[in-house]
GUMIRO-586944 format. One line per field, with one value per residue (C-alpha): residue number from 0; x, y, z negated. Coordinates in nm, 4 decimals. Layout:
// GUMIRO-586944
n = NUM	... $
xx = X	... $
yy = Y	... $
zz = Z	... $
//
This chain:
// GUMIRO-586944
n = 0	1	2	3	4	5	6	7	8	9	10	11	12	13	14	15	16	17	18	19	20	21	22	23	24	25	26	27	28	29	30	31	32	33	34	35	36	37	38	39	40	41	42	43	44	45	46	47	48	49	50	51	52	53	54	55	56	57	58	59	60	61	62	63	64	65	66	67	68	69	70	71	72	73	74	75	76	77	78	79	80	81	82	83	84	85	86	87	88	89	90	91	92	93	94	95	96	97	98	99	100	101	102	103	104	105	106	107	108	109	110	111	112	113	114	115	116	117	118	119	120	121	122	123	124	125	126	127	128	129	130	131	132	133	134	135	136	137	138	139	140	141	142	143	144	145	146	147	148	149	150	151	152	153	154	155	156	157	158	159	160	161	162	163	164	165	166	167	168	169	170	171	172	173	174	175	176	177	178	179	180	181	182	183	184	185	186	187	188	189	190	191	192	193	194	195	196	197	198	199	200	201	202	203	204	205	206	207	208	209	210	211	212	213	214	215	216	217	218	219	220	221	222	223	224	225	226	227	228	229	230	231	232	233	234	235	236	237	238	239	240	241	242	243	244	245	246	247	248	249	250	251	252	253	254	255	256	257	258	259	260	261	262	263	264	265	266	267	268	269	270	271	272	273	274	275	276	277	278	279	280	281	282	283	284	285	286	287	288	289	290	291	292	293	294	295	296	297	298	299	300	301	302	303	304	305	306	307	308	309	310	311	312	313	314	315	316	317	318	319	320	321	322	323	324	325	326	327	328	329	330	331	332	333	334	335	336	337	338	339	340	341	342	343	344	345	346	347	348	349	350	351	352	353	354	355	356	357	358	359	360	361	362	363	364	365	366	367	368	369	370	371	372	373	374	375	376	377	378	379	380	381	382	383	384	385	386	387	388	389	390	391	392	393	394	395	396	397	398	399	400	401	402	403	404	405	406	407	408	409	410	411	412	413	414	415	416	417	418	419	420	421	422	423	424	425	426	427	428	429	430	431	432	433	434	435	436	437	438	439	440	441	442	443	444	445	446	447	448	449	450	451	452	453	454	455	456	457	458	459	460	461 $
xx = -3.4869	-3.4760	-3.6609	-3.5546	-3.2739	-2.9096	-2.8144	-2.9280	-2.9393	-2.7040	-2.5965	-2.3441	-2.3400	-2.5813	-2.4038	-2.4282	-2.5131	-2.3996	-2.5976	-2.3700	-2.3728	-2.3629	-2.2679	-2.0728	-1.9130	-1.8576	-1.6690	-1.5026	-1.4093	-1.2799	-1.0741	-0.8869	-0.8901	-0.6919	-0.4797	-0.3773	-0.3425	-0.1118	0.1092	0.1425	0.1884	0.3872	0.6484	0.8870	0.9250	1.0286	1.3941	1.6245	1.9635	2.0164	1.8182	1.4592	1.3349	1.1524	1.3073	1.3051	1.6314	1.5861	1.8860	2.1189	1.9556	1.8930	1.5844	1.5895	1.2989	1.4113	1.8196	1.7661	1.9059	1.8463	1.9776	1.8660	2.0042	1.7758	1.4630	1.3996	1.2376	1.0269	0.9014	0.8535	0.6737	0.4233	0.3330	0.2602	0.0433	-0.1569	-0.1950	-0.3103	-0.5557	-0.6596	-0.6962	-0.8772	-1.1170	-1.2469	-1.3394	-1.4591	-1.5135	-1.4580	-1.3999	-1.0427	-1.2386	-1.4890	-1.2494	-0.8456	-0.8150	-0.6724	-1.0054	-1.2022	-1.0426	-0.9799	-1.3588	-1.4173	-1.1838	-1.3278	-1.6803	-1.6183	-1.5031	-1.7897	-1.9966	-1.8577	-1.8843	-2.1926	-2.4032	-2.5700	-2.7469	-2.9973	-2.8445	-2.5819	-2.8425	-3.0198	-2.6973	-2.6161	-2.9476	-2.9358	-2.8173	-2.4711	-2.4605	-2.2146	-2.2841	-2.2628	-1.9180	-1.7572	-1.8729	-1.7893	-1.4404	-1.3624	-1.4311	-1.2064	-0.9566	-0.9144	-0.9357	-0.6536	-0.4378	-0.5002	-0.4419	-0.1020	0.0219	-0.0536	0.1830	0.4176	0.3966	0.4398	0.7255	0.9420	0.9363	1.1341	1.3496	1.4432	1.1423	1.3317	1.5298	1.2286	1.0298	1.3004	1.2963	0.9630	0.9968	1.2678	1.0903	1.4065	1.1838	1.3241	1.1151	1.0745	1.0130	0.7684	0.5665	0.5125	0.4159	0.1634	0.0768	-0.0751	-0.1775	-0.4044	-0.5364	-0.6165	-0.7879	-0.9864	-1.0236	-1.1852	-1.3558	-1.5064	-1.4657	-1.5447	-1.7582	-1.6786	-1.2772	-1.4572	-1.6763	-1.5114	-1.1597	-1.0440	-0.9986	-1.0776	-1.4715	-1.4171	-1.2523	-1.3401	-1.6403	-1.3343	-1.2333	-1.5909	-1.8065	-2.1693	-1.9301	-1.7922	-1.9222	-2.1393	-2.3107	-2.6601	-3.0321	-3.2556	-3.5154	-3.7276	-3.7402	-3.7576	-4.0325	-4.2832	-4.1575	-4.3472	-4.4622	-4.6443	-4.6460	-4.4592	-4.7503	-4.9178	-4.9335	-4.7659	-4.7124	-5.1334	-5.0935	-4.8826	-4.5973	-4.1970	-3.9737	-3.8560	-4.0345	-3.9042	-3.7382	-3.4074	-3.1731	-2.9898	-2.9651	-2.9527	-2.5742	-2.4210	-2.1187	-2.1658	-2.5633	-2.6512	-2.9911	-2.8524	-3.2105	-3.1707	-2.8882	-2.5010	-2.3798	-2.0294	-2.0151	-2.0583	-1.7299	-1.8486	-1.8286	-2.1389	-2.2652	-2.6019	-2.5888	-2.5949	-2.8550	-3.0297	-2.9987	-3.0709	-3.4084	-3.5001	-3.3916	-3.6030	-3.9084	-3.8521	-3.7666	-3.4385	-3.1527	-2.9921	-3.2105	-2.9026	-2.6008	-2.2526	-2.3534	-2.3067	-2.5235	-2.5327	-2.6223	-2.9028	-3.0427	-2.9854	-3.0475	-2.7177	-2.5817	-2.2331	-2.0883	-2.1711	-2.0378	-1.6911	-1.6519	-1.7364	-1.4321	-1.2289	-1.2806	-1.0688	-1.0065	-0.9486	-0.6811	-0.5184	-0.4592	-0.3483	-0.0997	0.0807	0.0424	0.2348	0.4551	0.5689	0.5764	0.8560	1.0595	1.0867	1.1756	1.4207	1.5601	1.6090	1.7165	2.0218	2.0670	2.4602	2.4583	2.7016	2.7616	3.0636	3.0743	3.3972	3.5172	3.8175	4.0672	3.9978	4.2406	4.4877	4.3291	4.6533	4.9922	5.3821	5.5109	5.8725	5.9197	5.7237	5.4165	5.0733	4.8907	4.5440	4.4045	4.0534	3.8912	3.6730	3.3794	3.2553	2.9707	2.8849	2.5255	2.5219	2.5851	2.9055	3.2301	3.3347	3.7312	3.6190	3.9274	3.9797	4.0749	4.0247	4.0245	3.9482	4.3186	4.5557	4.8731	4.6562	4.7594	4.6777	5.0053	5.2606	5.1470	4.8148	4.5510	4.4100	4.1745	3.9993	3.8167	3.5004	3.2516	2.9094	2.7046	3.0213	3.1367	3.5392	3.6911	4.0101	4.2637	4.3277	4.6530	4.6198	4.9399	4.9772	5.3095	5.3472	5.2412	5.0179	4.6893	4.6486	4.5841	4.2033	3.9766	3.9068	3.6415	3.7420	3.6332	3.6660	3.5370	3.4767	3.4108	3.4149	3.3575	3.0118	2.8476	2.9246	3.1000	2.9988	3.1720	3.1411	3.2411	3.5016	3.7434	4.1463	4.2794	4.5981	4.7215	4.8859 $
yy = 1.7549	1.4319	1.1428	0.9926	0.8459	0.8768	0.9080	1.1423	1.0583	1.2586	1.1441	0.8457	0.8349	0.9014	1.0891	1.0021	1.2610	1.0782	1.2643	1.3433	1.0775	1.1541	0.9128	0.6308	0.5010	0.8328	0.9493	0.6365	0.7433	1.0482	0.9488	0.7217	1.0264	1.2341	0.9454	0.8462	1.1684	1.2846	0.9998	1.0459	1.4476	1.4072	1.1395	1.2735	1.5889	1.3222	1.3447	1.0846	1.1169	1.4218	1.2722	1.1595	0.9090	0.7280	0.7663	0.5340	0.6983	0.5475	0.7296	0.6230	0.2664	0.2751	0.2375	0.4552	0.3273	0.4880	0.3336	0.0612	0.1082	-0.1498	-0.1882	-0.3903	-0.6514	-0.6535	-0.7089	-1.0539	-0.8019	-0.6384	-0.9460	-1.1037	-0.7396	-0.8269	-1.1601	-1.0566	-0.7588	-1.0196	-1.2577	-0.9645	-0.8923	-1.2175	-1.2345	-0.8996	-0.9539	-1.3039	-1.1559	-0.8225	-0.7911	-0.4647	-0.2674	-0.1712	-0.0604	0.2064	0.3257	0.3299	0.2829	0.5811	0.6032	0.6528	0.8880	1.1500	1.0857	1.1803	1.4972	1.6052	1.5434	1.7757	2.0553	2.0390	2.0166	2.3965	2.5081	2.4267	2.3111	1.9702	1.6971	1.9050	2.2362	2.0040	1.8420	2.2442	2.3811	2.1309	2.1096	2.4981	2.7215	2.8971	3.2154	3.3797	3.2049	2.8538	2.9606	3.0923	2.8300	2.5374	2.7021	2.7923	2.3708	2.2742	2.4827	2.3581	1.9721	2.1052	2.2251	1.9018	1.6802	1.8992	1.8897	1.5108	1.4695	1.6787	1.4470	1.1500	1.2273	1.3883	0.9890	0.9211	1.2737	1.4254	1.6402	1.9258	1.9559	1.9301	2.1828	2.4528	2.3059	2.4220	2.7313	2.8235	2.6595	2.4106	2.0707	1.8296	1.6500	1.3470	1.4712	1.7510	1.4598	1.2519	1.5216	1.6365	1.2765	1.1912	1.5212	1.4759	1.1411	1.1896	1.5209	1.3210	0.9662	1.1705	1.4248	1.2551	0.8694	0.8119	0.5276	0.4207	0.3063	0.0657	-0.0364	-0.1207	-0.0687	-0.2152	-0.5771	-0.6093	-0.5612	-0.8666	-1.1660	-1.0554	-1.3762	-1.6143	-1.4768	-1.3929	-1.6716	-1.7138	-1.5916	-1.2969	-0.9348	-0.7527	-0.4737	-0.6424	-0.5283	-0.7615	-0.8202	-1.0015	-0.7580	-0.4220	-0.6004	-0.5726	-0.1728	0.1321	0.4999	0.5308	0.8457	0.8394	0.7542	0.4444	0.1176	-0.0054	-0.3458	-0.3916	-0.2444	-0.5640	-0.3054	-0.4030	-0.1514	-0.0119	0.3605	0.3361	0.6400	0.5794	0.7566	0.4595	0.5062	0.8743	0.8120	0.5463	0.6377	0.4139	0.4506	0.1199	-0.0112	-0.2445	-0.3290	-0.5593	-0.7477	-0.7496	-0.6480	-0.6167	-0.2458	-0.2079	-0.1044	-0.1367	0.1871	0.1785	0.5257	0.3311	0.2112	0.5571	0.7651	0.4342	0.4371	0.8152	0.7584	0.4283	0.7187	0.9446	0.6938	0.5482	0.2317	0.0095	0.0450	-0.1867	-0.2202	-0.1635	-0.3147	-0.5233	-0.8785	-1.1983	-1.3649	-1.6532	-1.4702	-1.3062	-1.6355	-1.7936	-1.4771	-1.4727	-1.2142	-1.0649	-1.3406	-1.5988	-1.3625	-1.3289	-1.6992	-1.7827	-1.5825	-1.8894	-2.1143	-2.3066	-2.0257	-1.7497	-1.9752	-2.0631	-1.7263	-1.6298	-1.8738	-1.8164	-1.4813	-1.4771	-1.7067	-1.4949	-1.2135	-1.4038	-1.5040	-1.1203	-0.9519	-1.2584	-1.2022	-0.8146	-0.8654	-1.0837	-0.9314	-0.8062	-0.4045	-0.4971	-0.7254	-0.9259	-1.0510	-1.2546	-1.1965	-1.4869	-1.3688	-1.5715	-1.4875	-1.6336	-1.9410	-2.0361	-2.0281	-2.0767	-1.8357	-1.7259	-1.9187	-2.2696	-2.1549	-2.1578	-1.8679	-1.7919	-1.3810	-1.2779	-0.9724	-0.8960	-0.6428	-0.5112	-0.2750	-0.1102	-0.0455	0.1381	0.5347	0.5295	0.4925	0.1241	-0.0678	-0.4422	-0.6785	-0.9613	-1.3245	-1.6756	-2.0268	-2.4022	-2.5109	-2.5446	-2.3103	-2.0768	-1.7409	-1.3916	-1.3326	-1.0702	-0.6845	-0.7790	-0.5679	-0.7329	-0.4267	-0.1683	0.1700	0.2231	0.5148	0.5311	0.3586	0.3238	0.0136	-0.0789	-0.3705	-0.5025	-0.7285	-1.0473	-1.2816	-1.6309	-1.8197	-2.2076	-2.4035	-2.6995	-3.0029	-2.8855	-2.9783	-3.2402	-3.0957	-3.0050	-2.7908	-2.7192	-2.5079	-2.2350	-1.9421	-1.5799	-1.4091	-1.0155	-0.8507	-0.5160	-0.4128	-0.3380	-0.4847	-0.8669	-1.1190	-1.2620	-1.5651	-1.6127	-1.9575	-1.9595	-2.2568	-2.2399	-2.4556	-2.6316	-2.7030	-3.0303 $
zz = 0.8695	1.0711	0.8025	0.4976	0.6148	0.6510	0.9943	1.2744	1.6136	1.8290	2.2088	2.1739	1.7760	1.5100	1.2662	0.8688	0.6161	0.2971	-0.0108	-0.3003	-0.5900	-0.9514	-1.2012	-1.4218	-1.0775	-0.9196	-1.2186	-1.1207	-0.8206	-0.8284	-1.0544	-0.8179	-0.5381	-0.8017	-0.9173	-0.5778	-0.4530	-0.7401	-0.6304	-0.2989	-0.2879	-0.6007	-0.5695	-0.2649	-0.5007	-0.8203	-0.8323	-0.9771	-1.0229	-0.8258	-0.5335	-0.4039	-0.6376	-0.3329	0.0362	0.3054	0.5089	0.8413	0.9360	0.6721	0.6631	0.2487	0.1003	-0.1959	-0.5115	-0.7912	-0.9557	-0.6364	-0.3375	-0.0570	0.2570	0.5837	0.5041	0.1916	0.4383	0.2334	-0.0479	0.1749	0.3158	-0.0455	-0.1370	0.1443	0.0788	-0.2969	-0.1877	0.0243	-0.2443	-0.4249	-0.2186	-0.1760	-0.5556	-0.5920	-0.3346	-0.4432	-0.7867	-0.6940	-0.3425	-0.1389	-0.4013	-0.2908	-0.0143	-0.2056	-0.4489	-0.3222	0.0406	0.1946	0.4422	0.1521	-0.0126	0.2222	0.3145	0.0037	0.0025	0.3390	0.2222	-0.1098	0.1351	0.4017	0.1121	0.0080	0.2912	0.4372	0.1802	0.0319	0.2732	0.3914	0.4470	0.7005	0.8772	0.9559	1.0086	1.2402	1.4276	1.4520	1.7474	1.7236	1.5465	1.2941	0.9721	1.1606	1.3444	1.0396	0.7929	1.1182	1.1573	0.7740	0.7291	1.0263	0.8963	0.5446	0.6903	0.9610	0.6331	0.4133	0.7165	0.8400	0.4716	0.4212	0.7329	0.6041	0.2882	0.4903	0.7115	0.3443	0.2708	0.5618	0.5172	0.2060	0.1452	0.0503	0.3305	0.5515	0.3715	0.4543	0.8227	0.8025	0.6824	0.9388	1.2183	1.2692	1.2205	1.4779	1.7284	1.5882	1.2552	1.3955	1.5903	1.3049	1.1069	1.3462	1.4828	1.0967	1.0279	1.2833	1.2234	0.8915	1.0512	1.3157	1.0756	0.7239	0.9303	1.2254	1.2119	0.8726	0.8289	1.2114	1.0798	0.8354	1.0569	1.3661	1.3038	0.9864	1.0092	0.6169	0.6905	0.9286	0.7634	0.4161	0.4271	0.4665	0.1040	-0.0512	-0.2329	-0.4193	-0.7298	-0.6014	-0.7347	-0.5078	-0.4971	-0.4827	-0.5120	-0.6644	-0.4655	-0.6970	-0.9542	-0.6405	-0.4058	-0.3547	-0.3342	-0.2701	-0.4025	-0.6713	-0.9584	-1.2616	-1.4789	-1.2657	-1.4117	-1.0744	-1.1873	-1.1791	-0.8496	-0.7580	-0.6793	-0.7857	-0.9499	-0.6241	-0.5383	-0.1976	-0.2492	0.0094	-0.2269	-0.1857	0.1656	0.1275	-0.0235	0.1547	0.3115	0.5831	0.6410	0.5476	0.3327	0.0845	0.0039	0.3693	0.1381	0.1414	0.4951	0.6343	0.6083	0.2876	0.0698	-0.3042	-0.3660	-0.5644	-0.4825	-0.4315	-0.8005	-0.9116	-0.6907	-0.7827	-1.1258	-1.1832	-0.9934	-1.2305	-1.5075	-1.4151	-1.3736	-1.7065	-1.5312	-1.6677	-1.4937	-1.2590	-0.9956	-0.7645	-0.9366	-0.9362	-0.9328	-0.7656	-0.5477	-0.8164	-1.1331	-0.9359	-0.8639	-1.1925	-1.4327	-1.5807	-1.7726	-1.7807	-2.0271	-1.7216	-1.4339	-1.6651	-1.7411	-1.3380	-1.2756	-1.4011	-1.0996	-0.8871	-0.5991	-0.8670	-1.0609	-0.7349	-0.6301	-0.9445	-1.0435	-0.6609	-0.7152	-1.0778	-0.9249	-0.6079	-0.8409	-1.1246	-0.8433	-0.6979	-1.0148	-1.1170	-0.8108	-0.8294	-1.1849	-1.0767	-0.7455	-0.7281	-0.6312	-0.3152	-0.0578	0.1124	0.4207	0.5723	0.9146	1.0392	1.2774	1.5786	1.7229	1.5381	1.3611	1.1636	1.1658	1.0318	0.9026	0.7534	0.4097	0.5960	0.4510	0.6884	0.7020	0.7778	0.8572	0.7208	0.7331	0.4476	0.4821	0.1127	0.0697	-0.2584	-0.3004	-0.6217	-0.6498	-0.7808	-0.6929	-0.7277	-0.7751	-0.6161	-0.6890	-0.5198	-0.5460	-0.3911	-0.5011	-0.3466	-0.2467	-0.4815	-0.4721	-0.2213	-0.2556	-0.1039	0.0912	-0.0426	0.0317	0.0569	-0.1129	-0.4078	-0.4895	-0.2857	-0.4211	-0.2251	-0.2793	-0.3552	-0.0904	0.1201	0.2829	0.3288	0.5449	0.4102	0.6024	0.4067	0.4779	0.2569	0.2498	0.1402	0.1304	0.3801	0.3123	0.0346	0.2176	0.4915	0.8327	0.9412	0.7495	0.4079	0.1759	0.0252	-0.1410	-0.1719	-0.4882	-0.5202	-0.8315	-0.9954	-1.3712	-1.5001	-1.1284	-1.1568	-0.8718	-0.5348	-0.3739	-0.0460	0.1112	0.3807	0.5536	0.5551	0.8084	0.8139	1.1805	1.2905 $
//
């Protein structure tokens, strides 16, 4: 067994052997992996209204999210989604740090699944670090290949998973079944499977480390209020060994036993006890193995603990920590972030389920017609977003005595999530409008849905 530590030397990496954790924050944890798994395995099998409840149909163009249905043209929502889930982050990390990080982000989780499985299979921290150190024989290539196959089935499954939100799940499935996945959906498929394969199994702590940006700019966003996980130094150092009974505070000794469990479970093989670093993603699995030794040594807990770097230096208790949340940075995020978030669900509330577009014949600007009336050719282009069949009338206004010309359809029938162009012919007498251009307007509505007006020009030749 190579030291006390948490990584072993191997040519061109040293390899981390996080310890398991038990505890408050583990609990925590876990519960996350199960909530966020359940979610993403379970919601491209969630129907609504006889299809997917969430599909992104790249092929079709929609966006199904449950009764919405949006469209490219719709790309104003997904750019308004993104800023918010910045600003959330933003918000999130200046209060509580990384803890995204150690709890949700996808990295971590599957870390955690993977680590649960090598764990069954080839035993706690030690029994890894033996197996792995010892020559190949039976029980290593069988417990080596039984791991590497369960990873290879959770990775090929979360592909699977992934791709059935960009093709109706179903369908896929019996693709699968009948070997008759297309290319493009059999590359994607086995494109994440295997990252998530080759990210949880061998990069771990490596993607947080080097290749998420997060880990990089997240000083820009942290301050002397923002919660840590922090040791306190004051009350740890001087640290040391020393048996359970020992009056170790005559020997001049700190509550620390120098014990590395802390190390021990870090998923990323750092020593918080050398103070906050970069690679460190909250996830608190120090605070535990940390406070189970302090437990065990009759010691109070929070040696290792959520903090900021100002209530360790002034003493403050939770109350203060809380009421510090309240400061300038905090409220600023916060009241953009309510405010971004107002003006995208008012604007989803009143957003009309179809869209008009208007098309003038260039060809034909205007003309006379039979009758000395002028007459100006449209083409209007109506698509109805909603999942049922729609009757969109029509109508205009802005000149007076402007008409839609005889035989011209005042009211087309469109299907659900079908789009319709209709030829339009407005007529006005001569001499009821002085030559040149003038604003007008076409209005579109159907029952139950609301109207759109669109703004147009009828011109009147000289």
């Amino acid at each position: 067994m190579a030291g006390a530590g948490n990584a072993v030397p191997v040519p061109g990496h040293s390899k981390i052997y996080p310890r398991s954790a038990k505890g408050f924050y583990t609990r925590w944890r876990w519960f996350f992996v199960f909530a966020t798994q359940l979610f993403f395995y379970g919601m491209p099998w969630l129907q609504w209204g006889g299809r997917q409840a969430m599909l992104f149909d790249i092929d079709a163009r929609r966006f199904y999210i449950f009764g919405l249905v949006l469209y490219p043209q719709d790309v104003f929502y997904l750019a308004a989604l993104l800023i918010i889930s910045a600003l959330l982050l933003f918000l999130f990390t200046a209060v509580a740090g990384r803890q995204w990080c150690g709890y949700a982000c996808p990295q971590t989780v599957y870390t955690e699944i993977f680590l649960w499985v090598e764990e069954k299979f080839e035993g706690n921290r030690a029994q890894r670090m033996r197996l792995d150190g010892a020559p190949l024989s039976w029980n290593k290539f069988w417990r080596k290949g039984g791991k590497h196959l369960v990873w290879l089935v959770i990775g090929l499954w979360t592909g699977f998973t992934f791709v059935g939100y960009f093709t109706p799940i179903r369908e896929l499935a019996l693709q699968v079944l009948a070997f008759s996945v297309g290319p493009w959906a059999l590359f994607w498929i086995l494109f994440y499977g295997f990252a998530t394969w080759g990210n949880a199994g061998f990069m771990r702590e490596q993607v947080c480390k080097y290749m998420c940006p997060y880990a990089r700019f997240q000083g820009a966003m942290f301050d002397r209020d923002t919660l840590i996980v922090t040791y306190v130094a004051k009350r740890g150092e001087p640290r040391g060994k020393r048996s359970k009974k020992a009056d170790y505070k005559a020997d001049g000794l700190g509550d620390c036993i120098d014990c590395t469990m802390c190390v021990q479970v870090c998923p990323t093989g750092i020593d918080i006890r050398d103070g906050l670093q970069y690679e460190c993603i909250s996830c608190a699995a120090c605070i535990d193995a940390c406070d189970d030794v302090m437990d065990m040594m009759g010691y109070p807990r929070g040696l290792i603990r959520y903090s900021t770097e100002a209530a360790i230096e002034k003493d403050w208790g939770k109350k203060e920590i809380v009421q510090r949340v309240k400061r300038p940075r905090v409220l600023i995020y916060a009241t953009v972030l309510l405010l971004a978030s107002v003006a995208l669900a008012t604007s989803l509330w009143l957003r009309t389920p179809f869209k008009v577009d208007i098309l003038r014949d260039r060809a034909t600007m205007a003309r006379l017609v039979k009758g000395g009336e002028i007459e100006n050719v449209y083409r209007i282009h109506v698509m109805n977003a909603t999942e049922r069949e729609q009757t969109f009338v029509l109508a205009v206004e802005g000149l007076p005595h402007l008409a839609l010309a005889e035989g011209t359809r005042t009211a087309v029938t469109i299907g659900p999530e079908q789009s319709a162009s209709v030829p339009v012919q407005l007529r006005l007498p001569h001499g009821e409008a002085s030559p040149g251009s003038h604003r007008i307007a076409f209005v579109v509505s159907a029952e139950g849905v609301g109207s759109v007006r669109e703004k147009s020009a009828f011109i009147v030749p000289r």
